[in-house]
C-alpha positions as CSV (number, residue, x, y, z in Angstrom):
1,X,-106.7,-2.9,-2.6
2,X,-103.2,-2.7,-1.3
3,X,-101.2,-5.9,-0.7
4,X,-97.4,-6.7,-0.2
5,X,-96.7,-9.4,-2.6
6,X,-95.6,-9.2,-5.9
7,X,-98.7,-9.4,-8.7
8,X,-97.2,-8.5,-11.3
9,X,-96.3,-10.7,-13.1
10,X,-93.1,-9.4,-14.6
11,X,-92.0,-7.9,-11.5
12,X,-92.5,-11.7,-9.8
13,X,-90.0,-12.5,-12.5
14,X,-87.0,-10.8,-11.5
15,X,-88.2,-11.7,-8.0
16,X,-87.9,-15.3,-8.9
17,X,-84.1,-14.5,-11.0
18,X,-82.9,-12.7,-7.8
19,X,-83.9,-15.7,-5.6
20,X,-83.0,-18.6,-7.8
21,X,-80.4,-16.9,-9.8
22,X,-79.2,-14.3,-7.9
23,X,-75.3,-14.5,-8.2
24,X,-75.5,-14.7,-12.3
25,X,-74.5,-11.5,-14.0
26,X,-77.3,-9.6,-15.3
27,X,-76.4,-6.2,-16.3
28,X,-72.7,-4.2,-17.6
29,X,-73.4,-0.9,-18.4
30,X,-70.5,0.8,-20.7
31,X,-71.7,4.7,-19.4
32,X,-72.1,5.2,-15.5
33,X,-70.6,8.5,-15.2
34,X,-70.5,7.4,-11.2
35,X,-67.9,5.4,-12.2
36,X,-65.3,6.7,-14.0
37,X,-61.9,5.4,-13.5
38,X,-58.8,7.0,-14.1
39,X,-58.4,4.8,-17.3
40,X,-61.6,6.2,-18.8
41,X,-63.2,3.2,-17.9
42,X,-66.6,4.1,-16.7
43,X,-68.5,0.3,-16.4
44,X,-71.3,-0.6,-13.8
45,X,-72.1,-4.4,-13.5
46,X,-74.4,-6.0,-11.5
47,X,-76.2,-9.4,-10.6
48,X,-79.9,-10.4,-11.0
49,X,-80.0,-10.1,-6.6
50,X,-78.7,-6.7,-7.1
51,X,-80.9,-5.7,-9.9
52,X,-83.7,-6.8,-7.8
53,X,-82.5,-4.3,-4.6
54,X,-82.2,-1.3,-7.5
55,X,-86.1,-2.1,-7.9
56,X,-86.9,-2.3,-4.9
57,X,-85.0,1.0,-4.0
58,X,-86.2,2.8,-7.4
59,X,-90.0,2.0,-6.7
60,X,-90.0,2.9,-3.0
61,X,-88.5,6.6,-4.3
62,X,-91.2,6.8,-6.6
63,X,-94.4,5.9,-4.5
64,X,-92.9,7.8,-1.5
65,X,-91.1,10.7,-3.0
66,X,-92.7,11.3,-6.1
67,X,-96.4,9.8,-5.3
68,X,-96.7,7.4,-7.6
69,X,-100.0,5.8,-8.4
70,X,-101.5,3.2,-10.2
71,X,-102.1,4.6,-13.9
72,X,-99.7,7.3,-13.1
73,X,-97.2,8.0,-16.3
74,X,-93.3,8.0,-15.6
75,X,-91.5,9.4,-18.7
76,X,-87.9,9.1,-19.5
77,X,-85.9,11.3,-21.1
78,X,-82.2,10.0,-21.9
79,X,-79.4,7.8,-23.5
80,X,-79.7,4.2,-22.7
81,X,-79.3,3.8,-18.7
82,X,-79.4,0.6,-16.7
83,X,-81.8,2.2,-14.6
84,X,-83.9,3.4,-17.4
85,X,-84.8,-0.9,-17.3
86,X,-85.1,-1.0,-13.3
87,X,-87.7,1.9,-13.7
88,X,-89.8,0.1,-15.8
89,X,-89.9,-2.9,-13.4
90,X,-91.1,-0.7,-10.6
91,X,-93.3,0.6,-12.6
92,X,-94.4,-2.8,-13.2
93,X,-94.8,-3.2,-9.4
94,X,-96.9,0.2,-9.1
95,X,-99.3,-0.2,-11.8
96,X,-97.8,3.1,-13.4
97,X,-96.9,3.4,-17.1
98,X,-93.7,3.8,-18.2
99,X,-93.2,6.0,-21.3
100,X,-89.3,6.4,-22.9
101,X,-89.4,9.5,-25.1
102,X,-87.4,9.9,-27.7
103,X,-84.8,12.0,-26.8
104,X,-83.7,13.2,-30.7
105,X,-86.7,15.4,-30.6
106,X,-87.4,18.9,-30.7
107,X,-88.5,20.8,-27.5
108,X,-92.1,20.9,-29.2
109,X,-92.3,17.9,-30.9
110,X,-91.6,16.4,-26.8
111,X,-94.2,18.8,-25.2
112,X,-96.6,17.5,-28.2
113,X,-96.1,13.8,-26.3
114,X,-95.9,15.4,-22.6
115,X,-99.5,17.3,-23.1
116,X,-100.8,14.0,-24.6
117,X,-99.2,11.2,-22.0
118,X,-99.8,13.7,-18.9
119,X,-97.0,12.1,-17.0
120,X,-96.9,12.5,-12.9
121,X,-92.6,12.5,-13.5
122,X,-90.0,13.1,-15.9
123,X,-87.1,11.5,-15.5
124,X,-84.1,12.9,-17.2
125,X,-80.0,12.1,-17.5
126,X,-77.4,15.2,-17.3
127,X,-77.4,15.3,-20.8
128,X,-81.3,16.3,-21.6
129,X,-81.3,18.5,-18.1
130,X,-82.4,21.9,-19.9
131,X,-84.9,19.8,-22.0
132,X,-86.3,18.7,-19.3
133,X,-87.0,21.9,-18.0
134,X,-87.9,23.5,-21.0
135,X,-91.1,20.7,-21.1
136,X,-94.0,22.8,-19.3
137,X,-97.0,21.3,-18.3
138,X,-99.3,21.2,-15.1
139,X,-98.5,19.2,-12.7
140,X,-95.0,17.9,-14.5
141,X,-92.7,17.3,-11.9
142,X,-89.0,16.5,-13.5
143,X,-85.9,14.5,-11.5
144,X,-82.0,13.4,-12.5
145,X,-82.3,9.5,-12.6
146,X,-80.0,9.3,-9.7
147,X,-82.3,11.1,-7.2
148,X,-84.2,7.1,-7.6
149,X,-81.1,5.6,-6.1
150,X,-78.9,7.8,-4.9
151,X,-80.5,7.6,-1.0
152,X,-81.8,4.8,1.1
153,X,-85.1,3.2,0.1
154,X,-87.7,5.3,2.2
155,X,-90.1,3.1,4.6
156,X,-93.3,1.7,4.7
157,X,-93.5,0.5,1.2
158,X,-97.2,-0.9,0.0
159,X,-98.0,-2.2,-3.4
160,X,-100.6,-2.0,-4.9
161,X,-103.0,-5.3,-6.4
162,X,-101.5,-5.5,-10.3
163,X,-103.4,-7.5,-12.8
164,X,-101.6,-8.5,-15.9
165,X,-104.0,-6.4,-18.5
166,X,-103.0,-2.9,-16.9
167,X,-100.8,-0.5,-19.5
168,X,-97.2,-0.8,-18.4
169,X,-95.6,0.5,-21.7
170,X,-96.7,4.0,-23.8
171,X,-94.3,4.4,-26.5
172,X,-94.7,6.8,-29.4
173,X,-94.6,6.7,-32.7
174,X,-92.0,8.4,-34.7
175,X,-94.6,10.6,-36.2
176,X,-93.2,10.6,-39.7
177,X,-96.0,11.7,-40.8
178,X,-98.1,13.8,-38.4
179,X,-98.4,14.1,-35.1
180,X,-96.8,11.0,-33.1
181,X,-99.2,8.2,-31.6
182,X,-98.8,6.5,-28.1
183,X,-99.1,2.5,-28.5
184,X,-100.0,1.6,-25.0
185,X,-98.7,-2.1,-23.7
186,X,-100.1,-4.0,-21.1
187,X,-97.9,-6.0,-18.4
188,X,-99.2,-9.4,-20.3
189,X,-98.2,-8.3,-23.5
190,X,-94.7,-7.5,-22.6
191,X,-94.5,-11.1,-21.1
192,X,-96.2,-12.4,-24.7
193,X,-93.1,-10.6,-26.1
194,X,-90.6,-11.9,-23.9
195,X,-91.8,-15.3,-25.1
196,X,-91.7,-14.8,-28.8
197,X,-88.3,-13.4,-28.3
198,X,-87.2,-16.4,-26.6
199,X,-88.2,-18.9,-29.4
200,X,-86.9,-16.2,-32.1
201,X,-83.2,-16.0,-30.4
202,X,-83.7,-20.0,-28.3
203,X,-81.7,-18.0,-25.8
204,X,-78.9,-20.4,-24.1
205,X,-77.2,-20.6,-20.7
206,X,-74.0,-18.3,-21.1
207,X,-75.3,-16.1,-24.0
208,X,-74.7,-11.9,-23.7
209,X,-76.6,-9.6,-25.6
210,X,-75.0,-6.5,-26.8
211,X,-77.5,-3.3,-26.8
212,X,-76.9,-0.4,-28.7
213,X,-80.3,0.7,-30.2
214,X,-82.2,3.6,-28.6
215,X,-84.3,2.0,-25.9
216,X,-87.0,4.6,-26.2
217,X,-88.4,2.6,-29.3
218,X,-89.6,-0.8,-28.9
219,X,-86.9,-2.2,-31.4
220,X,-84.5,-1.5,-29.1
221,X,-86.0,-2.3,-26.0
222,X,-88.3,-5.4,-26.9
223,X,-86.4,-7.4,-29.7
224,X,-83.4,-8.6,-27.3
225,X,-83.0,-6.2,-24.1
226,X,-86.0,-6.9,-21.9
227,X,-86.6,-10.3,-23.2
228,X,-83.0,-11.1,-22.2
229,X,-82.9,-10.1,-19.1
230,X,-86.6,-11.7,-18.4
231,X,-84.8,-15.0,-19.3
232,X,-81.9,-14.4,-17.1
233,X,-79.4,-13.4,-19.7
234,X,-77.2,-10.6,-19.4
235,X,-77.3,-7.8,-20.9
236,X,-74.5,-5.1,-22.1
237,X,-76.1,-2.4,-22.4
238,X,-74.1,1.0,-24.2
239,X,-75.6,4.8,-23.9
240,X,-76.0,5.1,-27.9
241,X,-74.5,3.2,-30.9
242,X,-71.0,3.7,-31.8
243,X,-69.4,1.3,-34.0
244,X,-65.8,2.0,-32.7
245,X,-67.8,0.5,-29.2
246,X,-69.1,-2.1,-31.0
247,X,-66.3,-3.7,-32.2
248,X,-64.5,-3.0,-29.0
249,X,-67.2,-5.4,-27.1
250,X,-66.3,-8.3,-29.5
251,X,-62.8,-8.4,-27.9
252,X,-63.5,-7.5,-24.1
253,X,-67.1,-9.1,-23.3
254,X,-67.9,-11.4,-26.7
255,X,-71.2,-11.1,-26.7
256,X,-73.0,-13.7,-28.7
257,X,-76.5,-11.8,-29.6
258,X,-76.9,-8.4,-30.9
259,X,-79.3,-5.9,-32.9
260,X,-78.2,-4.0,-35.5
261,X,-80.4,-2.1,-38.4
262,X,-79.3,-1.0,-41.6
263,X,-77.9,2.5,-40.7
264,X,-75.9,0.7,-38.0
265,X,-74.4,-2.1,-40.1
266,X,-73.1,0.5,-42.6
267,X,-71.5,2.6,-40.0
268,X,-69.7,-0.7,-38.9
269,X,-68.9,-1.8,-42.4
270,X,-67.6,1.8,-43.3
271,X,-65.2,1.7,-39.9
272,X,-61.0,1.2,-40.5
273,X,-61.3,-1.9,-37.8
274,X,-64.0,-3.7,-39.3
275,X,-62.2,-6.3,-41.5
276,X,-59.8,-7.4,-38.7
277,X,-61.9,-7.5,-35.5
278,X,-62.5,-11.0,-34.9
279,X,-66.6,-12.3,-34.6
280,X,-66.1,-15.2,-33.7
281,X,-67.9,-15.0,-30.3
282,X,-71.4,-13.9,-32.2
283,X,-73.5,-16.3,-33.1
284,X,-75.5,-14.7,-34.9
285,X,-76.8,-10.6,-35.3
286,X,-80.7,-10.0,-35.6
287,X,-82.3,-7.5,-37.3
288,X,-85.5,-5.2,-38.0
289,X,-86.9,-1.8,-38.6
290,X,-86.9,-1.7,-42.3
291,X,-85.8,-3.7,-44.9
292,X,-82.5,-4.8,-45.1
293,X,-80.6,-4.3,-48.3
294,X,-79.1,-8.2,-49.5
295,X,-75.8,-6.8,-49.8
296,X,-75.5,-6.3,-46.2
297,X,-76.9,-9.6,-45.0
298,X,-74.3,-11.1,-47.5
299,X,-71.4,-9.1,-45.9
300,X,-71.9,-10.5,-42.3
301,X,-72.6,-13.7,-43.8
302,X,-69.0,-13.9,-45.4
303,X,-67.9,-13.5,-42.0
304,X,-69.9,-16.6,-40.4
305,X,-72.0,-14.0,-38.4
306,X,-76.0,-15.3,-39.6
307,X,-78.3,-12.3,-39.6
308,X,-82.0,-13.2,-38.1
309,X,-84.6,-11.0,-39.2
310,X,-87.5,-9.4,-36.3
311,X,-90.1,-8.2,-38.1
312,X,-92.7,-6.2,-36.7
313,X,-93.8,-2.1,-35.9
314,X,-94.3,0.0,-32.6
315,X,-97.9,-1.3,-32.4
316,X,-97.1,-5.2,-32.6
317,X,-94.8,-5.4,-29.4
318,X,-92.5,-6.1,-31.6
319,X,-92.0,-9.8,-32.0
320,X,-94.5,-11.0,-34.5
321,X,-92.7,-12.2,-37.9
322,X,-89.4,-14.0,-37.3
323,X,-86.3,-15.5,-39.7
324,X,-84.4,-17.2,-37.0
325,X,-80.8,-17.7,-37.0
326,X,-80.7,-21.6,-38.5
327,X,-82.7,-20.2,-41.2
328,X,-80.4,-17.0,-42.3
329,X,-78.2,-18.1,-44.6
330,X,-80.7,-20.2,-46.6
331,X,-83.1,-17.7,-46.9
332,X,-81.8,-14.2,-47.3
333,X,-83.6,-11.7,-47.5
334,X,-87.0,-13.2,-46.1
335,X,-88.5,-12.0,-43.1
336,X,-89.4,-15.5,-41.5
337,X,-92.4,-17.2,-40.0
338,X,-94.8,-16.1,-37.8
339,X,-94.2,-16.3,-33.8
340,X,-96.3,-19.4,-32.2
341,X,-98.7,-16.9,-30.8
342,X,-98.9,-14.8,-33.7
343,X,-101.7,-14.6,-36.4
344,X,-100.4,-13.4,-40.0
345,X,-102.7,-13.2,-43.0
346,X,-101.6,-11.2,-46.3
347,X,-104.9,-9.5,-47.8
348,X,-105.5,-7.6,-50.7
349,X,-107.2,-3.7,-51.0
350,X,-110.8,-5.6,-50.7
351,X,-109.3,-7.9,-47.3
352,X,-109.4,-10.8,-49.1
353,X,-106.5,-13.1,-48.3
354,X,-104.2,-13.4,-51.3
355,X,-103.0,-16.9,-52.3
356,X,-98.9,-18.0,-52.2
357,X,-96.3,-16.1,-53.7
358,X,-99.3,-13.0,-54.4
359,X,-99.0,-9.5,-52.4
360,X,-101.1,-8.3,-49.9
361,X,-101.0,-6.1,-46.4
362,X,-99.4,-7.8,-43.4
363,X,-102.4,-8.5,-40.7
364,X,-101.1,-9.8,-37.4
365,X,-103.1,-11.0,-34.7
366,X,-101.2,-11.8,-31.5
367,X,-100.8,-11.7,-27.8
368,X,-97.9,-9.3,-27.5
369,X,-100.2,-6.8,-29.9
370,X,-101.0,-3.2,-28.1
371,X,-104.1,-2.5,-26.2
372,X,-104.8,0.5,-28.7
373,X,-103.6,3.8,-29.1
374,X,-103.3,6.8,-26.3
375,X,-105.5,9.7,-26.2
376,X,-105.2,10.9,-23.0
377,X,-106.1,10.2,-19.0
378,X,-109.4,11.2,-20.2
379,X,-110.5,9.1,-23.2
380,X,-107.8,6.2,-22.5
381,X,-110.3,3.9,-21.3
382,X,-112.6,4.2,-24.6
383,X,-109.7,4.0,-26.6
384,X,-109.0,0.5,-26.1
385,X,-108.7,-1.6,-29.4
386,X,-108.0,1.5,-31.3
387,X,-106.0,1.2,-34.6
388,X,-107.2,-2.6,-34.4
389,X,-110.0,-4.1,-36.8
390,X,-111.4,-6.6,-35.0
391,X,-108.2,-7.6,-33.3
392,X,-106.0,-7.1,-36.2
393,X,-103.5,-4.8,-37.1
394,X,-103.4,-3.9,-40.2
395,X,-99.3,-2.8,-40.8
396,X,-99.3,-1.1,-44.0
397,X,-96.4,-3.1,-45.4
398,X,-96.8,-5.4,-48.2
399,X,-95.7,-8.9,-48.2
400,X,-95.5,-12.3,-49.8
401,X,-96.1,-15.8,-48.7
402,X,-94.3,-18.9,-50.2
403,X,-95.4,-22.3,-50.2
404,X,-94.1,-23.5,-46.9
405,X,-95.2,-20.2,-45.0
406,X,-92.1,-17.9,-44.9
407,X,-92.9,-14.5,-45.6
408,X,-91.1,-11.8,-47.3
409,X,-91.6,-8.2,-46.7
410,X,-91.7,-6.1,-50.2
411,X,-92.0,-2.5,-49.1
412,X,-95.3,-0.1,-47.2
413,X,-98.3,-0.2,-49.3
414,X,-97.7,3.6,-49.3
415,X,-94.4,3.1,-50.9
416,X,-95.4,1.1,-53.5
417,X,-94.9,2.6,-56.9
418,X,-97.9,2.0,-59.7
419,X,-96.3,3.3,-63.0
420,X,-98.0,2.6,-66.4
421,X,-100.3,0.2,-64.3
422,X,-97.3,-1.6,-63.3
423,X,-96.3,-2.3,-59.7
424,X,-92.9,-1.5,-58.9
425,X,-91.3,-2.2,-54.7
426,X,-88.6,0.0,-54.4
427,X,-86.8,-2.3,-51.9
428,X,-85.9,-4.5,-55.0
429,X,-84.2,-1.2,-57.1
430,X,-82.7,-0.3,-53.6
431,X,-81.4,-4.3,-53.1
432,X,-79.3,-3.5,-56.5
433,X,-78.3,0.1,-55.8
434,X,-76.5,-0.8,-52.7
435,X,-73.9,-3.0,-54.7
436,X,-72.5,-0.2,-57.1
437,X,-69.3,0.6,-55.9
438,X,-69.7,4.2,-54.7
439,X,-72.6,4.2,-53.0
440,X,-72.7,4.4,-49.1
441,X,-76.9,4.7,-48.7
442,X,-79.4,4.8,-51.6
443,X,-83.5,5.3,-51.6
444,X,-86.1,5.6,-54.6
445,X,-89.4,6.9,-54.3
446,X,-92.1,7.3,-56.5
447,X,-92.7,10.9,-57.9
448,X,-96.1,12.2,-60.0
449,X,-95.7,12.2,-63.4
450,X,-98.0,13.4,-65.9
451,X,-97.6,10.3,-68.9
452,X,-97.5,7.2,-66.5
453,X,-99.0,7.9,-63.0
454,X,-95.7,7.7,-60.9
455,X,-92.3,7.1,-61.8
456,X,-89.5,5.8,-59.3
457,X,-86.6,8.4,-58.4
458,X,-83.2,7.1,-56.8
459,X,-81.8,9.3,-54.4
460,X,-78.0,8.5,-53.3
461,X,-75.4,9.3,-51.3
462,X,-71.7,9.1,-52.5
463,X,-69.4,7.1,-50.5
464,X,-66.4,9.3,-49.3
465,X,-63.5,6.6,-51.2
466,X,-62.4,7.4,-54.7
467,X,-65.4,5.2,-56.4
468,X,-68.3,7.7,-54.5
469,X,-66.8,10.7,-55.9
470,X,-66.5,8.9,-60.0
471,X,-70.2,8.2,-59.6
472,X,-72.5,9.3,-62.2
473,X,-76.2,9.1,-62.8
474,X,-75.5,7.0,-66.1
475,X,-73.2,4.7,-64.6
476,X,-76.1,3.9,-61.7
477,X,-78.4,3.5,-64.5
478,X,-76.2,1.4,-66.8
479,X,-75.6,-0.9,-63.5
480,X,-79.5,-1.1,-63.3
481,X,-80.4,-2.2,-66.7
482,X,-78.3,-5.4,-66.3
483,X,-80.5,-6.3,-63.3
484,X,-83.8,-5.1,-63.4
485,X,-87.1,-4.9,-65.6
486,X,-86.9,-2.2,-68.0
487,X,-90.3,-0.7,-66.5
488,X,-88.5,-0.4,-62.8
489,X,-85.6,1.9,-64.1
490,X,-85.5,5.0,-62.1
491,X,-86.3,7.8,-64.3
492,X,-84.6,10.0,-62.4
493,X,-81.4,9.8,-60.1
494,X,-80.2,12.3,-57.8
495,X,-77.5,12.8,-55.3
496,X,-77.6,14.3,-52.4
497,X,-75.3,14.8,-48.8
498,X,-77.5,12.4,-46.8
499,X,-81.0,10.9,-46.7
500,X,-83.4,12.3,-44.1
501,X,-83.9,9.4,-41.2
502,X,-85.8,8.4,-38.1
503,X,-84.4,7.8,-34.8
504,X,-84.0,3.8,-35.7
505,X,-82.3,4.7,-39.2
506,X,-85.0,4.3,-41.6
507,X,-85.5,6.9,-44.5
508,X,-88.4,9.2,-43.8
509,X,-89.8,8.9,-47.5
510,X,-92.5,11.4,-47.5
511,X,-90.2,13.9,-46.6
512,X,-87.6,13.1,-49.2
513,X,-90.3,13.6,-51.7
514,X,-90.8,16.8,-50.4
515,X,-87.3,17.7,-51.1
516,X,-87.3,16.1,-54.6
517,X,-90.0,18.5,-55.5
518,X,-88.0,21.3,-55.5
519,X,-84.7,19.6,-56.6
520,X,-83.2,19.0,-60.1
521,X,-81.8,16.2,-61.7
């Protein structure tokens, strides 16, 4: 049934912003290569009227020039682009699904996710041109993101009926560990999102969010960018993270919101201007993805700047646990309290719940959870629910539960070190390890040994200064006696040049335990 009002409900809501709202700024993007001044300058801002014409323009192009239908896949294949955003509303509009692939994959590791998603169109920036082309498959039809805006909208425009449960999101998985997974997210479950991100950040008239983080991944999409600009706050959006460009925006556009995770905070701690560029326009920095070491929470906190904590994975939207910014400073290191339309249990190997201040798997039932895993045009329908038990998702990290409900994340269950019958987290070693002078990133896994089961192995990298390069294993482990359990001492403690990472920063464990196999002390 074709009609030619908006039913979807998240395009309706940047109908309703362009009407209503129309002359507030929605969108200053730091990398149009359109518009490139003499001074280098190369900024594109708009208003929530004029994002609303770049949908309309954007999803004409794609259900008249490209054929897009309802179910239809629309991959993107790029740095962060402002109309990597309007595409996903038309989408919205069309009833297709919009898929961001991760662009710091290999040519087959991206034709792995291109046979699985099947897309009609792969949209692509200058910079991923040849990969684009190099991504084979029937019926793959491939376009510069311009060619959506670069012409007049063409004519005779129908949408189609959209209900709210229809996929509107597939986003992979890093695939760590085997072969990447599509979490597929309905149109409601965005909007769930958007809530949840709205009570975590209580976003305010005049607030800017700053986005840096890969918008291919839901971290960087979900946590702040979308959810901004669904509740009419502007966004500055940058092509990729660079903390030179970071701490320029504090100074030109003072944003007050922003995302960082661990891998970016260092970068910005390490940089020559970081001491004297003023924060004083943030009011506060939110952050996710893994666990954060203390001693960087504590370093934007001696600068006034309170760090929020998101918790939650690809499949959970990602809103679902949240430490929000008038809770930071007094409970550091905490990951927060559920979302109001989130479910959390803790449960132990048997799925029993576990009792306050005990450990057990993080559970989460919730609105904003995934419809179930991709498998396909073909089996997509059956695969609904899939990876859920009975609505839950069952997260594979470990937590703990205090008295009043706020719940601290203590590593992956698959992380977990048992050593002598002993349970050791090696978030609390790495919480330590990132305090010793000297060291610029840190991780310890556990390692087979024959006498007690597993033992736990740091791995570090040297800081460049003159402390970095003095390091030695017995000074680490002379630093770790003074602060941890005898039992938790890394048996082990290796350097190396850097620590194999995701796209989002976080140490890909199992295959530093690969390398640690073959490496000496």
């Amino acid at each position: 049934m074709m009609s030619d009002s908006e039913t979807s409900l998240l395009a309706a809501r940047f109908a309703q912003l362009a009407q209503r709202c129309g002359t507030l700024p929605a969108m200053t993007f730091r990398g149009d290569e359109r518009k490139v001044t003499q001074t280098g300058d190369s900024t594109f801002a708009y208003d929530f009227a004029k994002l609303w014409r770049r949908v309309e323009r954007v999803t004409a192009h794609l259900q008249s020039t490209w054929a897009v239908q309802p179910g239809d896949r629309v991959a993107w294949l790029g740095f962060n682009h402002e109309l990597q955003l309007i595409t996903l509303v038309a989408c919205a509009r069309l009833g297709a699904v919009f898929s961001p692939l991760n662009f710091r994959l290999a040519v087959p590791e991206l034709q792995q996710v291109i046979q699985d998603a099947q897309p009609r169109l792969l949209v692509h920036d200058r910079h991923h041109a040849d990969t684009a082309q190099a991504l084979q498959s029937q019926g793959l039809q491939h376009t510069h993101h311009d060619s959506l805006i670069a012409t007049a909208s063409p004519r005779g425009l129908h949408l189609p009926s959209v209900h709210s449960e229809l996929p509107l999101l597939l986003v992979y998985t890093s695939g760590t560990t085997g072969v990447p997974k599509g979490a597929v997210h309905t149109q409601a479950a965005l909007l769930a999102n958007a809530r949840a991100s709205a009570w975590a950040h209580d976003f305010l008239r005049g607030d800017k969010v700053l986005s840096t983080l890969p918008l291919f991944h839901v971290g960087g999409l979900c946590i702040q960018t979308l959810p901004a600009l669904l509740a009419g706050v502007e966004v500055v959006l940058h092509p990729r993270f660079d903390p030179s460009a970071w701490l320029d925006e504090m100074t030109t556009s003072r944003p007050t919101l922003s995302l960082l995770v661990p891998a970016t905070m260092r970068a910005l701690f390490d940089h020559p201007r970081w001491a004297h560029t003023p924060l004083t326009g943030l009011r506060g920095i939110m952050t996710g993805s893994s666990t954060v070491p203390v001693a960087y929470l504590d370093t934007l906190h001696a600068r006034h700047v309170p760090v929020g904590q998101v918790y939650g994975t690809t499949e959970t939207g990602p809103v679902s646990i949240v430490l929000r910014l008038p809770d930071a400073m007094a409970r550091v290191g905490a990951s927060g309290w559920p979302q109001p339309e989130a479910e959390v249990k803790l449960v132990d190997t048997q799925g029993h719940e576990v009792g306050p201040g005990e450990t057990g798997e993080v559970c989460i039932r919730a609105a904003n959870l995934m419809q179930g895993y991709w498998s396909g045009p073909e089996q997509a329908a059956q695969n609904q629910g899939q990876g859920l038990q009975d609505g839950w998702f069952h997260s594979g990290d470990l937590g703990q539960r205090a008295e009043d409900g706020c719940i601290t994340i203590v590593g992956r269950s698959k992380d977990m070190i048992i050593s002598g019958g002993e349970n050791i987290y090696p978030a609390e070693i790495e919480n330590q390890l990132v305090t010793l002078p000297g060291v610029a990133e840190c991780a310890v896994v556990g390692m087979a040994d024959e006498r007690w089961g597993e033992v736990p192995v740091a791995v570090l990298v040297r800081a460049a200064d003159c402390a970095g390069q003095a390091l030695t294993a017995d000074a680490v482990l002379q630093h770790l006696q003074s602060c941890i359990a005898r039992f938790k001492l890394p048996r082990r403690v290796v350097f190396m040049d850097n620590l194999p990472k995701s796209a989002l920063g976080k140490v890909q464990k199992p295959v530093l335990q690969t390398l640690l196999t073959g490496t000496n002390p």
